[in-house]
Structures are given as C-alpha cells and as structure tokens.
C-alpha positions as a Markdown table, in Angstrom:
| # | Residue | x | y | z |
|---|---|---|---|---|
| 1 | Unk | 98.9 | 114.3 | 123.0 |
| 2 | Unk | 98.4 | 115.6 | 119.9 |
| 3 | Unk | 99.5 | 113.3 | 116.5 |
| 4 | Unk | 102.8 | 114.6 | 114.6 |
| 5 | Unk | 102.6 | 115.5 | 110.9 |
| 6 | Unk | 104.0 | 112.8 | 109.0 |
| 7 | Unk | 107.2 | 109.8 | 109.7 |
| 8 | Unk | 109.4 | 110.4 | 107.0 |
| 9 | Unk | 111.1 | 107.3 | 106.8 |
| 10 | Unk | 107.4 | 105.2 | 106.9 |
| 11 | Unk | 105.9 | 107.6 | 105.0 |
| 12 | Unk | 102.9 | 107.9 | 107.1 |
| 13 | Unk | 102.1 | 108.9 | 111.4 |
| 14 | Unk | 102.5 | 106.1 | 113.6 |
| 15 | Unk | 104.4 | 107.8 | 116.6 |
| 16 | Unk | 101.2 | 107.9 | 118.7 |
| 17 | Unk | 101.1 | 103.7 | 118.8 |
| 18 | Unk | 104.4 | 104.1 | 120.9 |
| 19 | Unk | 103.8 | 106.6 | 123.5 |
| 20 | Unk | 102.5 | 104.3 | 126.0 |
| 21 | Unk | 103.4 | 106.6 | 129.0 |
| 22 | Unk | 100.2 | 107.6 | 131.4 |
| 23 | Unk | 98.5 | 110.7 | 129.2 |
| 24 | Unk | 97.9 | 107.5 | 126.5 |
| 25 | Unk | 96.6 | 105.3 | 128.9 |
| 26 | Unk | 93.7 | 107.7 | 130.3 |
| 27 | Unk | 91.9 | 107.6 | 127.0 |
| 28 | Unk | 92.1 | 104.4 | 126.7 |
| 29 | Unk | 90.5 | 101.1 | 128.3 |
| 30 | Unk | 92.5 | 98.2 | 129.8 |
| 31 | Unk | 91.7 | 96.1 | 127.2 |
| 32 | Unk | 92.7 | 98.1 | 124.6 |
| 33 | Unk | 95.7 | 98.9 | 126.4 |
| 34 | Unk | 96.9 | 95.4 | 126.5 |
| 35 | Unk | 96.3 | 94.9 | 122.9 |
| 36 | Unk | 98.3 | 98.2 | 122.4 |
| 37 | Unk | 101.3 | 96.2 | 124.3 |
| 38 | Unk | 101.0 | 93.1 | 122.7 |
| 39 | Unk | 101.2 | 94.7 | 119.2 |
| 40 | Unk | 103.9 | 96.6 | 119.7 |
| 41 | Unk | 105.6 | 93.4 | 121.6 |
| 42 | Unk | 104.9 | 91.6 | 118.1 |
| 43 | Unk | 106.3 | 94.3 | 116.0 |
| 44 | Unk | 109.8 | 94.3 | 117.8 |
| 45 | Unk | 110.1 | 90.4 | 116.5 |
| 46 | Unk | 108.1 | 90.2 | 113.3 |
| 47 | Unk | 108.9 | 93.8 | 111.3 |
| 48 | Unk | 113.1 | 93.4 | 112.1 |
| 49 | Unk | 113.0 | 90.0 | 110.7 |
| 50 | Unk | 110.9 | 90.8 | 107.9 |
| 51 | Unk | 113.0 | 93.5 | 106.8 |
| 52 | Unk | 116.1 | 91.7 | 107.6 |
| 53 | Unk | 114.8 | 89.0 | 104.9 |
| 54 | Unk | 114.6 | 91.8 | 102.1 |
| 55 | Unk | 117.8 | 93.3 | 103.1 |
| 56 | Unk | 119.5 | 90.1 | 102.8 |
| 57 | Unk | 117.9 | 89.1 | 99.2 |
| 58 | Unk | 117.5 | 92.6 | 98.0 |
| 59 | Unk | 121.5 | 92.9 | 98.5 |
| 60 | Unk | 121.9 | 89.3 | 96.8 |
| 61 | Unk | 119.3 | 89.8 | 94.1 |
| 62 | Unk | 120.3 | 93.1 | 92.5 |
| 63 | Unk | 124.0 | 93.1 | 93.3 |
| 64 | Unk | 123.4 | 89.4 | 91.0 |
| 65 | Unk | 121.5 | 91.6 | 88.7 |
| 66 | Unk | 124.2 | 94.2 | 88.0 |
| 67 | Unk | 127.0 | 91.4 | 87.8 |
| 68 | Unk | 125.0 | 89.8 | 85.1 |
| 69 | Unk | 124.5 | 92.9 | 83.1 |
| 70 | Unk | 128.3 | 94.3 | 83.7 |
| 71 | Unk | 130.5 | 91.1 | 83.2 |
| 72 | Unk | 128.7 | 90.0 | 80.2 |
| 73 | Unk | 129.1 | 91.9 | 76.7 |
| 74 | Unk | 126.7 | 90.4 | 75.1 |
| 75 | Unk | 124.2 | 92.3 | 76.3 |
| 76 | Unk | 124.5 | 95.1 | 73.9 |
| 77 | Unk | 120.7 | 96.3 | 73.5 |
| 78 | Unk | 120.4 | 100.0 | 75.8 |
| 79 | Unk | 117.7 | 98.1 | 77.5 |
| 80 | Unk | 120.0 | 96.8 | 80.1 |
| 81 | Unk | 121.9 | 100.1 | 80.7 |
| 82 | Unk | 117.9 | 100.9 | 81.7 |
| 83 | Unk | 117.9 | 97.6 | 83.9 |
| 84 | Unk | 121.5 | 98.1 | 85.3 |
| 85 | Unk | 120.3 | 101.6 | 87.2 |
| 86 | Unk | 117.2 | 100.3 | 87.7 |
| 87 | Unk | 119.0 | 97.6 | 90.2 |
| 88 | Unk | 121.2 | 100.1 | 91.4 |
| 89 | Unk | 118.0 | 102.2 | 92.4 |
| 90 | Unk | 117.0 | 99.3 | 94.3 |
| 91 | Unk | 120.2 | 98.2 | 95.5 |
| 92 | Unk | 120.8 | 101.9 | 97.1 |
| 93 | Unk | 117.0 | 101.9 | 98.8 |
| 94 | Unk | 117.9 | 98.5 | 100.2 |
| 95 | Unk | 120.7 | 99.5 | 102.0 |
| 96 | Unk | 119.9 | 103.3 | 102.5 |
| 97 | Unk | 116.0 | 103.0 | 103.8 |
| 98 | Unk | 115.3 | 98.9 | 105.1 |
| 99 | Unk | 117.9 | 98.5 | 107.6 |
| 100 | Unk | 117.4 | 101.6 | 109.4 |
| 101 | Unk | 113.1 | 101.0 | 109.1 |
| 102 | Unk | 114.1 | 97.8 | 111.4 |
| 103 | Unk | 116.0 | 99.8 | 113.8 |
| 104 | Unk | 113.8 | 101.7 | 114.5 |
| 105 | Unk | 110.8 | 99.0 | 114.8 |
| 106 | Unk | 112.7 | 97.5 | 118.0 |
| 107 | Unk | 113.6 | 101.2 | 119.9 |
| 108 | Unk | 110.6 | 102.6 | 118.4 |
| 109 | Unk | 112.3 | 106.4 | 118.0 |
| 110 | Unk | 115.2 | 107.6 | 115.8 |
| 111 | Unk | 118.8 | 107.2 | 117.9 |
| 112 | Unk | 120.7 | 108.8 | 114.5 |
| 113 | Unk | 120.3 | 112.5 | 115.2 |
| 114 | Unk | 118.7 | 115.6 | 112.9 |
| 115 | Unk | 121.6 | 114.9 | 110.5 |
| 116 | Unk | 121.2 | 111.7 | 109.4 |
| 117 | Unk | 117.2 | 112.1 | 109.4 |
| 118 | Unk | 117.6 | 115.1 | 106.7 |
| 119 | Unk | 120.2 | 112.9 | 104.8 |
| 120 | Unk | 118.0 | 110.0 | 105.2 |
| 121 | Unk | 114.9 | 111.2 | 103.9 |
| 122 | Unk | 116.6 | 112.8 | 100.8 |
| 123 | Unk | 118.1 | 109.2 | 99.9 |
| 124 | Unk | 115.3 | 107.5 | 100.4 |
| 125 | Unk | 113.4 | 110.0 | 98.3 |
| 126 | Unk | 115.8 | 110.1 | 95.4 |
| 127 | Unk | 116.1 | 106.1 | 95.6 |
| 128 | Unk | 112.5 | 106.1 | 95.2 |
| 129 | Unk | 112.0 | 108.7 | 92.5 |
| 130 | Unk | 114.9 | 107.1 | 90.4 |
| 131 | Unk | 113.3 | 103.6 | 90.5 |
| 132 | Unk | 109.7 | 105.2 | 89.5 |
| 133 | Unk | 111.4 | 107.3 | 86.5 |
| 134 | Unk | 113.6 | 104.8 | 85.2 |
| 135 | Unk | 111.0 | 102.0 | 84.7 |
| 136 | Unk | 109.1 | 105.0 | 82.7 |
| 137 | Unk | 111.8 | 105.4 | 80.9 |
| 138 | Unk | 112.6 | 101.6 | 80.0 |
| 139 | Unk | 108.8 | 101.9 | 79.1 |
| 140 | Unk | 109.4 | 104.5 | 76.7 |
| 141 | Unk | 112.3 | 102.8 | 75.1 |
| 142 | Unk | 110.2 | 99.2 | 74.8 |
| 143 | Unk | 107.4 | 101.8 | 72.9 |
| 144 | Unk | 109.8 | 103.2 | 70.4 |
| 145 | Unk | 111.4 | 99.7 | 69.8 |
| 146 | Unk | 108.0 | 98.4 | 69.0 |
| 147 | Unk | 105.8 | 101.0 | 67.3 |
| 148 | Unk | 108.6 | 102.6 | 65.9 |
| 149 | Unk | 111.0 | 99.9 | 65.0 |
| 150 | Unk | 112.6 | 102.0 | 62.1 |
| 151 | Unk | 113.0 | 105.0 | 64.4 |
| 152 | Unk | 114.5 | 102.7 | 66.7 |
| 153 | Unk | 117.5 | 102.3 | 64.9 |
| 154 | Unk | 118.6 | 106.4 | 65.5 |
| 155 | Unk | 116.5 | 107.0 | 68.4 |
| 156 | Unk | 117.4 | 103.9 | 71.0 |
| 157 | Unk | 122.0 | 104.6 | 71.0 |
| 158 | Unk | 123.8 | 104.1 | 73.8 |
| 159 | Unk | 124.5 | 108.2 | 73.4 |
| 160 | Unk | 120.7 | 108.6 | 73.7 |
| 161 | Unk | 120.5 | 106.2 | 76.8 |
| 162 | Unk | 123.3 | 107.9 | 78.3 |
| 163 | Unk | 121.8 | 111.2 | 78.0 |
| 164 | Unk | 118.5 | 110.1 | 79.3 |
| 165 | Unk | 120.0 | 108.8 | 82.6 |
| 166 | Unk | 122.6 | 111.5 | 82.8 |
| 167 | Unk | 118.9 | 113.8 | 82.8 |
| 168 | Unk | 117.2 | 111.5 | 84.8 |
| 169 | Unk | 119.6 | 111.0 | 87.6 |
| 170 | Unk | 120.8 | 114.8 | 88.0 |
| 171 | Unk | 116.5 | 115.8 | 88.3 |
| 172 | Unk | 115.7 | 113.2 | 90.9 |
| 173 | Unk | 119.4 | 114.1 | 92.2 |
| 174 | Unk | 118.6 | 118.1 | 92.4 |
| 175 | Unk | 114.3 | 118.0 | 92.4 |
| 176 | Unk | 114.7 | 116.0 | 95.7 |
| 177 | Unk | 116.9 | 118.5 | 97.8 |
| 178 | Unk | 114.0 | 120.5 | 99.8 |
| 179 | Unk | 113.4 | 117.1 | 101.8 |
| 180 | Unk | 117.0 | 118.1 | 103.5 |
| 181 | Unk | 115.2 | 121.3 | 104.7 |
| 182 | Unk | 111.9 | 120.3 | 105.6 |
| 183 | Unk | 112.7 | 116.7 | 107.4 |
| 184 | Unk | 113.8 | 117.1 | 111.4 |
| 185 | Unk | 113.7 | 115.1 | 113.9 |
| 186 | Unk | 111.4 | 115.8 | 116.5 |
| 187 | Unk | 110.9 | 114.6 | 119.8 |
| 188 | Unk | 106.8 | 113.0 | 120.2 |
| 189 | Unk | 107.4 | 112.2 | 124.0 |
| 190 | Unk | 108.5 | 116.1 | 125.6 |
| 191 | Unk | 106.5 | 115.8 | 128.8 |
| 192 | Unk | 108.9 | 113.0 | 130.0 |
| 193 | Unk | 112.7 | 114.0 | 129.7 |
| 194 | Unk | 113.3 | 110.5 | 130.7 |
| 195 | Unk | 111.4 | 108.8 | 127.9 |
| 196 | Unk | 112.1 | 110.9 | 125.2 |
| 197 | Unk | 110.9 | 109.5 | 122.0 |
| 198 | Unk | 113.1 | 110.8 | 118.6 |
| 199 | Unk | 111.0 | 110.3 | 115.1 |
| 200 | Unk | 112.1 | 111.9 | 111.5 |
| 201 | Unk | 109.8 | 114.0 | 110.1 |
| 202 | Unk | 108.7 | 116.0 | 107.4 |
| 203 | Unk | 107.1 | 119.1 | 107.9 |
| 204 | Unk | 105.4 | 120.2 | 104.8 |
| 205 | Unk | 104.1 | 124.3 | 105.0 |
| 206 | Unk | 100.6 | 122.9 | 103.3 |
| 207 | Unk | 98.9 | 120.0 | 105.1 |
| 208 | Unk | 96.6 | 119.2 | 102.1 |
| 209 | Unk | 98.7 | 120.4 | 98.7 |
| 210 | Unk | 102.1 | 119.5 | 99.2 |
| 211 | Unk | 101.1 | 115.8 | 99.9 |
| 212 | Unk | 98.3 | 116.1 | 97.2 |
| 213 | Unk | 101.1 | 116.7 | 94.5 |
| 214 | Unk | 104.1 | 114.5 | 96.3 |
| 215 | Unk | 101.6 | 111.7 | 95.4 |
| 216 | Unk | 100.6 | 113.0 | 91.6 |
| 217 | Unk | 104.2 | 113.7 | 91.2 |
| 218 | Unk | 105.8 | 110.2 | 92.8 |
| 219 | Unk | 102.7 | 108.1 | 91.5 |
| 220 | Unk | 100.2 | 108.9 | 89.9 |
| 221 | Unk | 101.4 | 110.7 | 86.6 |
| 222 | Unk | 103.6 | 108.0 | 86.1 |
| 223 | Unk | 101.4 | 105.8 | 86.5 |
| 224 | Unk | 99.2 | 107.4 | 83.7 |
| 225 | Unk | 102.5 | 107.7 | 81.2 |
| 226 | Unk | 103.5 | 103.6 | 81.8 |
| 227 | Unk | 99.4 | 103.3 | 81.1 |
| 228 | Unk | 99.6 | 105.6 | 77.8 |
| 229 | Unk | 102.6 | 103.5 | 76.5 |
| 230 | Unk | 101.5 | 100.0 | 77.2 |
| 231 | Unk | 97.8 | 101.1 | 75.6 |
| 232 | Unk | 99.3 | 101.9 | 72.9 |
| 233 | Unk | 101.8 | 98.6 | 72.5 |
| 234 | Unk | 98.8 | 96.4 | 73.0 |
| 235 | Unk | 96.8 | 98.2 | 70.4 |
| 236 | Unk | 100.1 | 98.0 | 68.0 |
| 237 | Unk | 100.7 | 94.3 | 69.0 |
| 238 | Unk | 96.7 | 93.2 | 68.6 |
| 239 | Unk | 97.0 | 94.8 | 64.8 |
| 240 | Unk | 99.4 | 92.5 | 63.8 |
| 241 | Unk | 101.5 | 94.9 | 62.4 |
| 242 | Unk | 103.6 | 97.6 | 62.6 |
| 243 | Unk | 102.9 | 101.3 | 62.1 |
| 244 | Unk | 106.5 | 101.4 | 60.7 |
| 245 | Unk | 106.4 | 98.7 | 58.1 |
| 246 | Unk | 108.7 | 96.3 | 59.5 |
| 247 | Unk | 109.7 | 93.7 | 57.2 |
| 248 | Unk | 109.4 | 89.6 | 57.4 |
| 249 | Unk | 113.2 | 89.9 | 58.0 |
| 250 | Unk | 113.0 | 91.1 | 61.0 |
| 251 | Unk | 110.7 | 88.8 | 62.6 |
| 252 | Unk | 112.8 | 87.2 | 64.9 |
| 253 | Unk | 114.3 | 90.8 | 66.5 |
| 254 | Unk | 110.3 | 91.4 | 66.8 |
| 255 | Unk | 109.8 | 88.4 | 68.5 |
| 256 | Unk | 112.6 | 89.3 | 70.9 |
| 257 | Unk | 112.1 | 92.9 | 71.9 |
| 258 | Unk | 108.1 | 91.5 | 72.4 |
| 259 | Unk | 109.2 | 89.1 | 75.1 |
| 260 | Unk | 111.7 | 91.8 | 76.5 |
| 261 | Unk | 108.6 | 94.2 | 76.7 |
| 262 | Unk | 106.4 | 91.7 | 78.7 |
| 263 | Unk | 108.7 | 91.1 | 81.1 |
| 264 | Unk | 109.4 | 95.0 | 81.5 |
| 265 | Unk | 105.6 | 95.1 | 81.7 |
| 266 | Unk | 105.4 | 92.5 | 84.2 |
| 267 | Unk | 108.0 | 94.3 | 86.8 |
| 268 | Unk | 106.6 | 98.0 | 85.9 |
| 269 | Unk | 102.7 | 95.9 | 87.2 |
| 270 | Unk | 104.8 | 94.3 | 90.1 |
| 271 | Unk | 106.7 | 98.0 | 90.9 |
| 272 | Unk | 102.5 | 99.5 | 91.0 |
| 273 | Unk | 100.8 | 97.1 | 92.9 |
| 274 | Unk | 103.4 | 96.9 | 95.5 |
| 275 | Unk | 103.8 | 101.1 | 95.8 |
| 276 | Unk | 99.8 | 101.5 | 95.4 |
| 277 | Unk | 98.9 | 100.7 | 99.2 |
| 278 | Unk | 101.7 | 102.9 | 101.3 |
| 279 | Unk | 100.8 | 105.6 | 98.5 |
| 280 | Unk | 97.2 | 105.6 | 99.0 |
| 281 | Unk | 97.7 | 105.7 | 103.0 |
| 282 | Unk | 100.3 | 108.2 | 103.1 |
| 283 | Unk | 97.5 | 110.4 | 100.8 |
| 284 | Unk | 94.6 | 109.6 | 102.8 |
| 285 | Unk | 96.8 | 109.9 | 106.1 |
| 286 | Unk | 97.9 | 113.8 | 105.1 |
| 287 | Unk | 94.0 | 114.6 | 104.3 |
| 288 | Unk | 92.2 | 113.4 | 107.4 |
| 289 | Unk | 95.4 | 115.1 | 109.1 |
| 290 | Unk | 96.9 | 111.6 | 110.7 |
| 291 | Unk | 94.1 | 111.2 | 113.4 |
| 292 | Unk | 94.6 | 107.0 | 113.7 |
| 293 | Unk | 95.4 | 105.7 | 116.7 |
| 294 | Unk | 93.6 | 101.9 | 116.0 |
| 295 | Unk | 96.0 | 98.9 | 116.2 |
| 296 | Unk | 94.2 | 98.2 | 113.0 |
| 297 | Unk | 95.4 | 101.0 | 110.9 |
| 298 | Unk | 98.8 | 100.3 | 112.3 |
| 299 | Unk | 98.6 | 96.8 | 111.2 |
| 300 | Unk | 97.7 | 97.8 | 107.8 |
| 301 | Unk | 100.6 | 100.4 | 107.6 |
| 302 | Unk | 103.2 | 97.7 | 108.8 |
| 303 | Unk | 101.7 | 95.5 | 105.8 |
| 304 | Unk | 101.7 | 98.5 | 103.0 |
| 305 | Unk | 105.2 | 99.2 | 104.2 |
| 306 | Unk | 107.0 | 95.4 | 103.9 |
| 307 | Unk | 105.1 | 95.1 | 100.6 |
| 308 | Unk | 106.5 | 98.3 | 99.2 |
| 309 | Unk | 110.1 | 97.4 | 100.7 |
| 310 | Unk | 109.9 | 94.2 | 99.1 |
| 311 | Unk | 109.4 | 95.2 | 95.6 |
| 312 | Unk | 113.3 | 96.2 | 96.1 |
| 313 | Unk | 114.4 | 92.5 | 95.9 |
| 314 | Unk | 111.6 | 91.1 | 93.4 |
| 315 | Unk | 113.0 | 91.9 | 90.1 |
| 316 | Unk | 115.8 | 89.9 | 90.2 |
| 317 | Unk | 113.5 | 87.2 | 90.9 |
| 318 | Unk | 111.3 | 88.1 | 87.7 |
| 319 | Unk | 114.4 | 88.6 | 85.4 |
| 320 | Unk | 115.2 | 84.7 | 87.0 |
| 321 | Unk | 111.5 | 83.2 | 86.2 |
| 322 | Unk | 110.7 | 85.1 | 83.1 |
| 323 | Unk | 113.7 | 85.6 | 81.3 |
| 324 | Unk | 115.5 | 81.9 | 80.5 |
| 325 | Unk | 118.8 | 83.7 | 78.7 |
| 326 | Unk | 118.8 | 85.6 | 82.7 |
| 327 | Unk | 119.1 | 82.3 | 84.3 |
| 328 | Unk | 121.9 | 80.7 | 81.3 |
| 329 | Unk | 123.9 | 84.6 | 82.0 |
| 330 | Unk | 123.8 | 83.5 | 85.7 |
| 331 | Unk | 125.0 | 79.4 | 85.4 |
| 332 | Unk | 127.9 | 81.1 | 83.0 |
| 333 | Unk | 128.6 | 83.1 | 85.7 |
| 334 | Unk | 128.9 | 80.1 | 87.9 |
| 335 | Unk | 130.6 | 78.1 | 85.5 |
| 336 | Unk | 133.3 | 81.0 | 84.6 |
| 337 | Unk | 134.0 | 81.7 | 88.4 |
| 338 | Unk | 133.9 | 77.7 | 89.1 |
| 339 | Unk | 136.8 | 77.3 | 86.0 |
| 340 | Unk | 139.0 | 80.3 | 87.3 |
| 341 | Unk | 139.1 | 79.2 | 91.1 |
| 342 | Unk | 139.1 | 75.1 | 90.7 |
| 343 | Unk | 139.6 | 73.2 | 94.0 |
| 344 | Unk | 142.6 | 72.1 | 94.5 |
| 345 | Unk | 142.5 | 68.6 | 94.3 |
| 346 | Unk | 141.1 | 69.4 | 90.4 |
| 347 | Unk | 144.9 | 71.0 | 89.8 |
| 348 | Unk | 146.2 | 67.8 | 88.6 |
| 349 | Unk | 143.6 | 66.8 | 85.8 |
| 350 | Unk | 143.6 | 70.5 | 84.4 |
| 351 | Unk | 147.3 | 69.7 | 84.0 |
| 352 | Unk | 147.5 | 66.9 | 82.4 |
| 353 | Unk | 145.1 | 67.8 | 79.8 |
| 354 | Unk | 142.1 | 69.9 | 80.0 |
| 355 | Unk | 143.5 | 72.9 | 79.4 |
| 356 | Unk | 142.6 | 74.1 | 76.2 |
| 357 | Unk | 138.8 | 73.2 | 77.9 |
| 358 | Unk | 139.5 | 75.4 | 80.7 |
| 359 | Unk | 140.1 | 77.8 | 78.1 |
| 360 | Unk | 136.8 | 77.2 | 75.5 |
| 361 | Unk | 135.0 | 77.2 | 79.1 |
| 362 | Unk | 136.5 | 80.8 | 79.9 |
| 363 | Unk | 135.5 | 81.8 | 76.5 |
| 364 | Unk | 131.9 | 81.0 | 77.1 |
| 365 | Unk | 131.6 | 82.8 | 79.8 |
| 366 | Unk | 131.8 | 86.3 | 77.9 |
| 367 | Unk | 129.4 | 85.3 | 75.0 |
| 368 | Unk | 126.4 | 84.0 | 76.7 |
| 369 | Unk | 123.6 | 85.0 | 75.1 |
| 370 | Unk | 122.0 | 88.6 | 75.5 |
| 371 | Unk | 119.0 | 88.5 | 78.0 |
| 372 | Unk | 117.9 | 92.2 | 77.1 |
| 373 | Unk | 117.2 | 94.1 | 73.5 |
C-alpha cells in the first residue's frame, strides 16, 4: 500500500504503522510483525497519558500565567502584554491540538470528519505560528530596551505593543487560511470497507517546495532573526556599555530589563530545542517522500512530537524558577484569594478585630511587585 502524503495533526506520515490488515503482513516477517503489534499496543497506553499530563499542566500553567499578568497592575512594562499572548498561544494549542493527538493514538484514525480536520489543522497552524512570532517579537522589544534604551522610551508604548499584536495576530490569523483548503481527511485503509482507517491530511501541490518553505517560514528565518538579536545583545552587554549613553541613574532599570532578557532568552532556547526535532523530521519526511515504515522511525516521531507538545506547558514553569517577583505575583495571588474566601470557622476573629488587616492584606494583593519590564 502505498504511504500518504503527510498527517497534518503530527506533522509527519505514520498511517502505514497502523494498517496491520493482510497486504502489510506479506512484506513483512513474523517477527517484525509482532514487534509492529506490540508497539502500537504500547502507544495506546503511554502517548494518551503522556499527552494527558501536558494537557493537564499546560491548562494549569498558562491559565496561572495569564491570571498573574491580568489581576496584577503592577506589571506595567509592554513586556507582559508580549507574555500574556504568548500564554494564550499556548494555552489555545493545548486545548486545540494535544487532546485530539491522544485520541487519535488509541483509535489510531480520525473519528471527527473533513470538517473538523480543515478546522483543526488551521488552529493548530495559527497556534503555532503565533507562539513562534510572538517570542520574535518580545525578542525585538528586549533588543530595543537594551541597545537602544533612549529609543525605548518612544519606541516600547503600550500603542506600539498593541499595534504590533493587532499586526501579528491578524497575519498568522489570515497567512494561515490555505491549510482549510488543502487539509482532508482521507481514508489510508480503502480495500477493507470494514476497517476503514480516517487520517487528516495535507496535500501540498509541490512535494519538495511547499514543505521546503513551510519549514524556512515556521522555523528557520525566525530562528536566524531571535539569533541576529541576541548576537547583538551579547555584543552590547560584553561592552559594558551602551550604544545609547545610558546614564549611572539608570542602572538599576538596566539591571532589570537584563534579567527580564535572560529569562526571555532562556524560553525563546527552550521554544527551539523542543520544535528543532519534529521540524527536522517533518523536512526530511517531505524530501525522501515519507517512505518509513521501521518501528524505529516511529519511535522517534512519537518522541519529537511529546517534546514539541510539551514546550506548551514549560514556560510557566520557567517564569516560576527564573523569575522570583513570578513566584511572590503567584503567593499574592494565594494570599488575596485566601483573605476574600476565609473558612468559616476564621469568621469570628476577622470580626472581632482583624479587619483593617484583611483590608492592608487586600491591598497587597494589587501592588506586588512587577515581574516583567
């Protein structure tokens, strides 16, 4: 039977693992054949709960992420405008692409219909795009608030950040709509009407361009801009000084938007190396025109895909580590939520005299300190 273009929704051709119907088995020996059933045996546990685990934290992680940044007004730098639809992003590939990716590792074929696969595949493209695009653009604004610091002060408004995602989200929003068209769902099994096999895929009119520049486009010359802009920081930061002339005044600021750029450094290195593997398979895939059929290369797919998926539900965990004002934003959180719902045995003691407490405590809760610049 001969291999299908591309999955959509795993980037990458791995129908052929799951036809295991008799015009499989004649190529193959019984050996193989068993290893063949025990994989895909294994994949029905291990890939739903995988992907069940970064549902479940991506959903807690950047839905805590986009609390913090909202309910707080300290926060006044555009950074976190930046970081707040950055979790979105996330937020919307988590629920749009994971939980259907496990579904579909325990039936092993698409049981949502030609709609939903066309809908599906333009999310999860546009989820993907705007998470890529938005960390450039964070990068850009951590390279104007550090080489150009006096810039920064016209360049880096809220107006200006607005603007920027207003442009950013109606390109990935409108650039993205010719996956509706060519995405269908197909059906990999036809001999056997019985055991009909449903998978989303894209059909691309050019086998060898179209996936050449869906990878420069979705990786690579990002990848080279986010390089450009943190060359160029380092070189500014191992001078000593800026190209701008920033005064001994404004040290401590300095000091501040350096940290802010590390850590937007550390998830834009995080964002690559996670992306890198299902990038360079779904390239080399296209190319040598998806002719795998080893439980190896499937195992390696599986592994590229749940480390892409999970970069969804690790910034929240970075702002957490790296970022201490992150972790104070998220105990006043705690502490505000704790002191507006008190048990009910507490009701007594906030009576009789802690109530001008209860109220400094409220208080604190909207001025903890500002986690991004």
């Amino acid at each position: 039977m001969e291999s299908t273009e591309m999955i959509t929704s795993d980037y990458v051709d791995i129908s052929h693992f799951w036809n295991t119907s008799e015009n499989i088995t004649y190529d193959m020996e019984w050996e193989e054949y068993e290893e063949l059933l025990k994989f895909i045996s294994l994949t029905r546990i291990i890939i739903p709960v995988l992907y069940g685990l970064i549902t479940i934290f991506g959903l807690l992680g950047n839905i805590l992420t986009i609390a913090v940044v909202l309910l707080h007004k300290a926060n006044k730098g555009i950074t976190k405008y930046f970081i707040l639809n950055l979790a979105i992003a996330d937020l919307l590939y988590v629920i749009v692409c994971v939980p259907f990716q496990a579904i579909y590792a325990v039936l092993h074929s698409s049981p949502f219909g030609d709609s939903w696969c066309r809908i599906h595949t333009y999310l999860e493209y546009v989820c993907f795009f705007a998470s890529m695009y938005i960390l450039v653009l964070v990068s850009v604004d951590r390279y104007i608030a550090l080489v150009h610091p006096i810039r920064a002060l016209m360049l880096r408004t809220k107006r200006n950040g607005y603007i920027a995602l207003i442009a950013l989200w109606s390109l990935v929003i409108l650039g993205n709509i010719p996956f509706i068209f060519i995405a269908k769902e197909v059906n990999i099994n036809p001999e056997f009407i019985e055991e009909q096999q449903m998978v989303c895929e894209i059909h691309f009119k050019d086998d060898t361009v179209a996936p050449i520049c869906l990878f420069l486009f979705s990786y690579m010359l990002p990848m080279i801009l986010l390089c450009g802009l943190y060359g160029h920081i380092l070189k500014v930061s191992l001078t000593g000084k800026s190209p701008s002339g920033e005064n001994n005044g404004d040290h401590i600021r300095l000091h501040a938007r350096k940290r802010v750029t590390k850590m937007v450094l550390l998830v834009v290195t995080v964002f690559a190396v996670c992306w890198m593997p299902l990038q360079v398979i779904m390239l080399y895939t296209h190319i040598s025109k998806g002719q795998h059929s080893t439980v190896a290369f499937a195992s390696i797919i599986y592994a590229a895909q749940c480390l892409a998926y999970m970069n969804s539900c690790i910034n929240p965990i970075l702002y957490t580590f790296y970022t201490h004002t992150f972790r104070n934003s998220i105990k006043n959180m705690i502490c505000c939520i704790k002191t507006r719902f008190p048990k009910h045995g507490s009701y007594s003691s906030v009576k009789r005299g802690s109530l001008s407490s209860v109220k400094r405590s409220r208080h604190s809760c909207t001025t903890s300190t500002s986690f991004m610049m």
